[in-house]
C-alpha positions in Angstrom: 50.9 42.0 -99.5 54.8 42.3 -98.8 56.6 44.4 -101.3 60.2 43.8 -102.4 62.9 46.5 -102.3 62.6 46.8 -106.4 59.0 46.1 -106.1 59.0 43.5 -108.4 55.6 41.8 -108.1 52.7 44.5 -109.3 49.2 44.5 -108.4 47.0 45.1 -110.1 44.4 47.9 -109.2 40.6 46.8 -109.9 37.3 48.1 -111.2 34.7 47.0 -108.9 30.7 47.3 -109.6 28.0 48.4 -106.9 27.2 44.5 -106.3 30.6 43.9 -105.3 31.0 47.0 -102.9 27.8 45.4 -101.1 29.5 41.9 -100.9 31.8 43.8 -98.6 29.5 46.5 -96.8 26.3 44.6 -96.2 27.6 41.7 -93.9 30.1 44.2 -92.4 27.4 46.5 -91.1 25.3 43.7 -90.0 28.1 42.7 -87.7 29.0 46.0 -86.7 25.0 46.4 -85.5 24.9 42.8 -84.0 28.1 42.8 -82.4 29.2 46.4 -81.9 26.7 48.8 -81.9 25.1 49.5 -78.3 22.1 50.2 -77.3 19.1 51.0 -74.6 16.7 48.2 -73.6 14.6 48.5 -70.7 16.7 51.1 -69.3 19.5 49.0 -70.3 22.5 49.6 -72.3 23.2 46.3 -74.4 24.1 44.8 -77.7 21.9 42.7 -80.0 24.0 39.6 -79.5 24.0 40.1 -75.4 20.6 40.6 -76.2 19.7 37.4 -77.8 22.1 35.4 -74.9 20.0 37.3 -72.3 16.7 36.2 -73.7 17.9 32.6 -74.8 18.7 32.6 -71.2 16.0 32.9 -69.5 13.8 31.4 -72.0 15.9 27.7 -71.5 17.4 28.9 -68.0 15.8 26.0 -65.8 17.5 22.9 -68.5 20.4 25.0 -69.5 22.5 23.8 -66.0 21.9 20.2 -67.1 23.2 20.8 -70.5 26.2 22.8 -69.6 27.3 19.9 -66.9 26.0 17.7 -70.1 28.7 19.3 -72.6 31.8 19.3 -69.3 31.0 15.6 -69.0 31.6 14.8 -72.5 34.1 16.5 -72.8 35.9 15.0 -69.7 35.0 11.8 -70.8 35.8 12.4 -74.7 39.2 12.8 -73.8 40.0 10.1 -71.5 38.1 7.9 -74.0 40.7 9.6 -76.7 43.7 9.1 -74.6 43.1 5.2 -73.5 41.8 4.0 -76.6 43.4 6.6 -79.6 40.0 5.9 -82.0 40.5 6.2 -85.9 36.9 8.8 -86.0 38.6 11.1 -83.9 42.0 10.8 -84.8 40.9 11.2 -88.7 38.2 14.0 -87.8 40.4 17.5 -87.7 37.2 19.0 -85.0 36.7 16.4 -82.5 41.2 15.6 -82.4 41.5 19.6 -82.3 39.3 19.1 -79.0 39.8 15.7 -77.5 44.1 15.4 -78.4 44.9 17.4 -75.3 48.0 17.2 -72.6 47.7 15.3 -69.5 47.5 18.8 -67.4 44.1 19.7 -69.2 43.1 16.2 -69.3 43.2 16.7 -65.5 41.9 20.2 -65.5 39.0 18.7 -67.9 38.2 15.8 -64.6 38.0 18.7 -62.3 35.7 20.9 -64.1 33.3 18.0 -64.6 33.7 16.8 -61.2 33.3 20.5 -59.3 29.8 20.7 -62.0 28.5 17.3 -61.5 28.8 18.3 -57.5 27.4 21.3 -57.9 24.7 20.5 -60.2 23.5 18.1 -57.8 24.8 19.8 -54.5 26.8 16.8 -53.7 29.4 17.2 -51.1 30.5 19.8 -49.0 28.5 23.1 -49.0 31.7 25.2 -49.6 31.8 24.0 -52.9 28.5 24.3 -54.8 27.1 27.2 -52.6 25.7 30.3 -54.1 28.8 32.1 -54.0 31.7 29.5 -55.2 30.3 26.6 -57.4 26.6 28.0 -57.8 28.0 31.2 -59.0 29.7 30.1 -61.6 27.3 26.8 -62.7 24.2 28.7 -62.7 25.1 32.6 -63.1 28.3 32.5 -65.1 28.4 29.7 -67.1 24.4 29.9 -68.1 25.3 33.6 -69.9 28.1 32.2 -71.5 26.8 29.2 -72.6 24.0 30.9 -74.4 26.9 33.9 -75.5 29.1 31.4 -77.3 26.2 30.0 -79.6 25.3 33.0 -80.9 29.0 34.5 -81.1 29.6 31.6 -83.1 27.1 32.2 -85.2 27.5 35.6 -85.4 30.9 36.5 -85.3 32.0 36.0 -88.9 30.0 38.6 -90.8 32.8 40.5 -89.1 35.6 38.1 -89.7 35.1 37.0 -93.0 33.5 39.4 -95.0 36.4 42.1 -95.3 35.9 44.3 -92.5 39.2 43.6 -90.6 40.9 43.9 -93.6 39.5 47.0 -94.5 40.4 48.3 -91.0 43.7 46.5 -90.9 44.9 48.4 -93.5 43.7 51.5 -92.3 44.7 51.8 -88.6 48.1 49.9 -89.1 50.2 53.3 -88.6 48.7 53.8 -85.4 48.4 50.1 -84.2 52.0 49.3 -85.4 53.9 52.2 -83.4 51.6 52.4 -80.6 51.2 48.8 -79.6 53.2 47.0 -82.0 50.1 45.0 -83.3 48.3 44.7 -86.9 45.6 47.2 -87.2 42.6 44.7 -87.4 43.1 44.2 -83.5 41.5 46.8 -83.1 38.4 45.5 -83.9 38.9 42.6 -81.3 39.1 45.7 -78.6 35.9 47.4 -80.1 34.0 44.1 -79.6 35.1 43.9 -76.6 34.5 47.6 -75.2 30.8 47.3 -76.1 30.1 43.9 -76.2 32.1 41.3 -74.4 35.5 40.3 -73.5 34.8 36.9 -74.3 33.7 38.1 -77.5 36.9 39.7 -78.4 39.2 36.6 -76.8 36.4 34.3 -79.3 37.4 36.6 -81.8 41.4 36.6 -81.3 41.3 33.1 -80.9 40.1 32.4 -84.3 42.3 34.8 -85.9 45.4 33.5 -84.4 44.2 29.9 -85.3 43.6 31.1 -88.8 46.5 32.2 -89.5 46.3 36.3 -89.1 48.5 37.1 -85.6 51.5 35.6 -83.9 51.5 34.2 -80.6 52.6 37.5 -79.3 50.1 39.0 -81.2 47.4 36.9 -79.8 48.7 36.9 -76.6 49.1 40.3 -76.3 45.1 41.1 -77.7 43.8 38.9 -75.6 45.3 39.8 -72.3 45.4 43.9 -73.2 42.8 44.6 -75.7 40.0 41.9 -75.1 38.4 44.3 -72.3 35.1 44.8 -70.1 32.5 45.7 -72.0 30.6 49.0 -71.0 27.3 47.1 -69.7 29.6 45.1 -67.1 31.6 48.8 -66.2 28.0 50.2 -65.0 26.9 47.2 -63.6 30.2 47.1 -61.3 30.1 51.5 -60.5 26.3 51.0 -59.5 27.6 48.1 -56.9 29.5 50.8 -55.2 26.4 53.0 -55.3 28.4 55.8 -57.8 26.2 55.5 -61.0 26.3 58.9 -61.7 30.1 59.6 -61.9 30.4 57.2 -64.6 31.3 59.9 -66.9 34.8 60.4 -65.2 34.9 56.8 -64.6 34.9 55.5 -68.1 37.5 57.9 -69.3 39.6 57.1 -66.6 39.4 53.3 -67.7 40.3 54.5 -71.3 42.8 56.5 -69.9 44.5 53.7 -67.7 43.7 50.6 -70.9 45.5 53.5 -72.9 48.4 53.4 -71.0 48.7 49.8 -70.0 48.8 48.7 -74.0 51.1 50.9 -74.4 53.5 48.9 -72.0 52.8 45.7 -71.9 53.5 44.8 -74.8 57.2 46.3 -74.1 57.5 44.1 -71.1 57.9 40.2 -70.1 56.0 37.8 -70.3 54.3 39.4 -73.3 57.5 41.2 -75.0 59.2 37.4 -75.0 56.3 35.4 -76.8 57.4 34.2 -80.2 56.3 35.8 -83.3 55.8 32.5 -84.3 52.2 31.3 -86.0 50.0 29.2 -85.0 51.2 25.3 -86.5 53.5 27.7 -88.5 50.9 28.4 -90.9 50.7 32.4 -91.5 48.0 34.5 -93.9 49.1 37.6 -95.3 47.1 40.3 -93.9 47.7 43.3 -96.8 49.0 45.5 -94.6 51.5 46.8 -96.7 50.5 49.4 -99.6 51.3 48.1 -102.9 52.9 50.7 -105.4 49.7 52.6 -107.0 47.2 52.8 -103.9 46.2 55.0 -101.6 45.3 53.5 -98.4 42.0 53.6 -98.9 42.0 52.1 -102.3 43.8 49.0 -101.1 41.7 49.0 -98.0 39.0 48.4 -100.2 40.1 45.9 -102.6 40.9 43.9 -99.8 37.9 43.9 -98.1 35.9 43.3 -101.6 38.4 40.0 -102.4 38.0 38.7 -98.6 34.1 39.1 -99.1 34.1 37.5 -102.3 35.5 34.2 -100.7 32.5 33.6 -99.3 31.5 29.5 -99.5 28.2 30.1 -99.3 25.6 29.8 -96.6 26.1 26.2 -96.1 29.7 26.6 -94.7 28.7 30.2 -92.8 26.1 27.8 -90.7 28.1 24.9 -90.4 31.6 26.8 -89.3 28.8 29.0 -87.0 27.7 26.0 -85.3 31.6 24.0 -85.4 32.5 27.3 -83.4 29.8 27.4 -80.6 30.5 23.8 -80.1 34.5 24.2 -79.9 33.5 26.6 -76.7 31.2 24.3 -75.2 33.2 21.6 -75.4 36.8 23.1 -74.8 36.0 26.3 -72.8 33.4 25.4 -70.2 35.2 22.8 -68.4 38.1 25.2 -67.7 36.2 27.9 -66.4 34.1 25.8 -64.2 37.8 24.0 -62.7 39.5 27.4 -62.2 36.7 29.8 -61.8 35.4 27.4 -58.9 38.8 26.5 -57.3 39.1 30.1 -57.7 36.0 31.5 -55.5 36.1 28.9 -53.2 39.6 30.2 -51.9 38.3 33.6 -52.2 34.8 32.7 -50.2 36.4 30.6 -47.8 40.0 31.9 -46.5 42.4 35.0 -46.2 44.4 33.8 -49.1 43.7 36.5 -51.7 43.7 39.7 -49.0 47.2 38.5 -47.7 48.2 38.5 -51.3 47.1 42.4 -51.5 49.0 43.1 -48.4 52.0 44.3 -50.7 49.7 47.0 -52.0 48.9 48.5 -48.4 51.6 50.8 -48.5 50.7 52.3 -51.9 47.4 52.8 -50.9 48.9 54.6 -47.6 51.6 56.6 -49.3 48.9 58.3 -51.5 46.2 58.8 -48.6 43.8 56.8 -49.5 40.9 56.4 -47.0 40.1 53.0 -45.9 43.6 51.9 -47.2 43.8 48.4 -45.5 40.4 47.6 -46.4 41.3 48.5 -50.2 44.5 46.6 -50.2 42.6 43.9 -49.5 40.4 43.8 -52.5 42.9 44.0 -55.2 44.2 40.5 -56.0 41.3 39.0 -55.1 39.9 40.7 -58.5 42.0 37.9 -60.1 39.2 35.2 -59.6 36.3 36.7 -60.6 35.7 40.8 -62.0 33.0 41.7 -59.4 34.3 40.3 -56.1 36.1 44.0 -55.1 32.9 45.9 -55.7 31.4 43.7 -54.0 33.6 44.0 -51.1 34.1 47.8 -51.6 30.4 48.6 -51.6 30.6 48.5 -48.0 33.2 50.6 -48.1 32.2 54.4 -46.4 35.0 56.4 -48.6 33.6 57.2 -52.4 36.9 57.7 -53.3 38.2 54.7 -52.3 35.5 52.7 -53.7 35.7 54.8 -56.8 39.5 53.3 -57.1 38.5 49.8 -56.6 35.6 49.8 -59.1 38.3 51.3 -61.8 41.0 49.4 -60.8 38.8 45.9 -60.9 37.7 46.3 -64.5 41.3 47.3 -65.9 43.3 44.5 -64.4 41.5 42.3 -67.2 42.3 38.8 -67.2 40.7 37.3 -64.4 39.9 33.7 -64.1 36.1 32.9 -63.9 35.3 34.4 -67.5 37.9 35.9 -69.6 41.2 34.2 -68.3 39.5 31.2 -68.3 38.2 31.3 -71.9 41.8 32.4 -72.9 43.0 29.4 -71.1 40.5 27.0 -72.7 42.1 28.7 -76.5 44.7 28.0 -78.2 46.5 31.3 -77.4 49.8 30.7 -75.4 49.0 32.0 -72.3 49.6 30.0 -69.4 48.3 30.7 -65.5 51.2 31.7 -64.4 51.3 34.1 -67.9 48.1 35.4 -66.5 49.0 36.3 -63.2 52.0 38.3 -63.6 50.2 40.2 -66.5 47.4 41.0 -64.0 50.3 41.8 -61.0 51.5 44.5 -64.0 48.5 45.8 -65.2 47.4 46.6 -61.2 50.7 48.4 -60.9 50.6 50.3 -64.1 47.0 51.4 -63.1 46.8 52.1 -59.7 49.0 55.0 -59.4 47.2 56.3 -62.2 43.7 55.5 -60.8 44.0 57.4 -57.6 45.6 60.7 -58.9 42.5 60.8 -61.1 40.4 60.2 -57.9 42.2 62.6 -56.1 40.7 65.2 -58.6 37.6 64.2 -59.1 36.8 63.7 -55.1 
């Protein structure tokens, strides 16, 4: 709560009882063991809520491509439907005109998606585009996880939104989140959630913060793009790719060491450093994070957390903003991914376009010795359609070193289009594609350098 010079405005300090301390604790470490707290199962390190997407999965996985291309169509539809005809139930419904009132370029964007599914679904068309690798990937691999990811998020997700605990952490990592990266200090549970669960989790998670009132658009943006990063499960998955499993130990510090670094910086630079601290429909919620006269840190912490987890409506509202949530994904974020995640791998699959694009990075590669520098040049922007493509590429790749860089460098550039940069393009966060692509040409160029002068001691 903002403090004036003379302080005029006192709080008041309160008593609370062992019931109200649990109001705040109980939900909060239920969400920290659903959503944060890894894991081994089956040799596997997971999170509960990957877990339960996982097995939802492949319980539903032979109807679950029907109902995703279900949920594009209507949403494609829905729109048009919106835009022709302007009907009173969605324009007096705050939901459905939050998701259907839309500009013409996601109208368009929404076609495409539903188009590139319905073609996929049904392998309509040209080959090129619903093959394995370019519309298949993303219908029946991607989009299946995500679709199953997304209910339970939004399910889950608020016994660590609206039960205290970002308050209670806001207030306590503030001096280090404010300096460091000039962002509140509850953002750093959006990178948490992110480190060992999802990035889409932590983007889900920004998202609803930002609409609710909590960050600014450069806030938001800034989270999303620097702090909403690959989750540990997806780090191993890419190092055993490359067939270097058991160097992860150097290889995970060296992505802290790199993320580190990077939000440090970009929040200092353009496009990010220009984003408006402006909130979202102007509508801002004070987040505490100022010490009233009379508290320690800790003592405000607390009462914040307690009051936020004594607003609770009840379960009634918990299930019905849980479902409201899963269904805003479906319906707004799956077409997008689907248009640019498939436009995406198709140009990656089926022409140069990405590895002529990395030929400004040759000399970078060559200047530090790297083995197999044209082939690693190569790989590096096309990391901006989908995560895995340059370990995929690198794992034929006869240098360790150099594949060591690639499998770094392709999980710290971040915000690449067929998961995360599309869900932060389906939100409400004010990041445009062309946002997204110099933020990913920055990131590369803050972390390279810095990649392969840690592989150049470790190899």
């Amino acid at each position: 709560m903002k403090m004036t010079e003379n302080n005029q405005q006192i709080i008041k300090k309160r008593n609370f009882t062992l019931g109200d301390y649990m109001k705040f604790i109980l939900p909060s470490l239920i969400g920290v063991l659903l959503l944060m707290f890894p894991f081994k199962y089956n040799g596997e390190t997971t999170i509960l809520v990957a877990l339960l997407a996982d097995l939802a999965t492949g319980l539903f996985e032979a109807s679950l491509p029907g109902a995703i291309v279900f949920f594009i169509g209507l949403t494609a539809f829905g729109t048009v439907f919106y835009k022709l005809f302007r009907p009173n139930f969605i324009k007096n419904n705050k939901f459905l005109e939050s998701v259907f009132n839309v500009s013409f370029s996601w109208v368009i964007i929404r076609i495409v998606g539903f188009i590139l599914a319905l073609m996929t679904l049904f392998q309509l068309g040209p080959e090129m585009i619903w093959s394995e690798n370019t519309g298949g990937l993303i219908l029946f691999d991607l989009l299946t996880s995500l679709f199953t990811m997304f209910f339970f998020a939004g399910f889950l997700l608020p016994f660590l939104t609206d039960f205290g605990l970002l308050e209670f952490v806001g207030v306590l990592l503030t001096p280090i989140m404010r300096p460091l990266f000039k962002l509140p200090g509850r953002s750093s549970i959006d990178c948490v959630a992110s480190w060992v669960g999802d990035g889409t989790i932590g983007v889900t998670l920004t998202n609803g913060q930002y609409v609710q009132g909590y960050y600014t658009s450069r806030e938001a943006s800034v989270i999303s793009t620097t702090f909403s990063a690959v989750s540990i499960t997806f780090c191993l998955i890419v190092l055993r790719q490359v067939d270097l499993a058991h160097l992860f130990a150097p290889y995970y510090l060296t992505i802290l060491l790199v993320g580190f670094v990077s939000a440090i910086i970009m929040p200092r630079i353009p496009p990010l450093s220009r984003k408006p601290d402006t909130y979202y429909s102007n509508k801002s919620k004070n987040a505490g994070e100022d010490i009233p006269e009379g508290f320690t840190n800790i003592e405000w912490a607390t009462q914040l957390a307690i009051e936020k987890a004594e607003s609770f409506n009840g379960p009634f509202s918990f299930i019905n903003n849980g479902f409201l949530t899963g269904l805003d994904m479906w319906l707004g974020v799956l077409p997008v991914i689907m248009a640019f995640g498939g436009i995406a791998v198709i140009i990656a699959e089926y022409s140069n376009f990405f590895q002529i694009l990395g030929m400004p990075f040759y000399p970078i590669f060559k200047v530090f010795n790297v083995p197999e520098a044209l082939e690693a040049s190569q790989t590096v922007i096309i990391g901006f359609s989908d995560m895995f493509l340059p370990s995929v590429l690198a794992s034929s790749l006869q240098s360790e070193m150099t594949k060591f860089i690639i499998a770094t460098l392709s999980v710290t550039q971040l915000v690449y289009l067929s998961e995360a940069g599309a869900v932060i393009l389906g939100s409400e966060i004010p990041i445009s594609i062309l946002d997204m692509f110099i933020i990913f040409i920055e990131r590369t160029l803050i972390s390279l350098p810095i990649i392969i002068i840690v592989a150049k001691f470790i190899f």
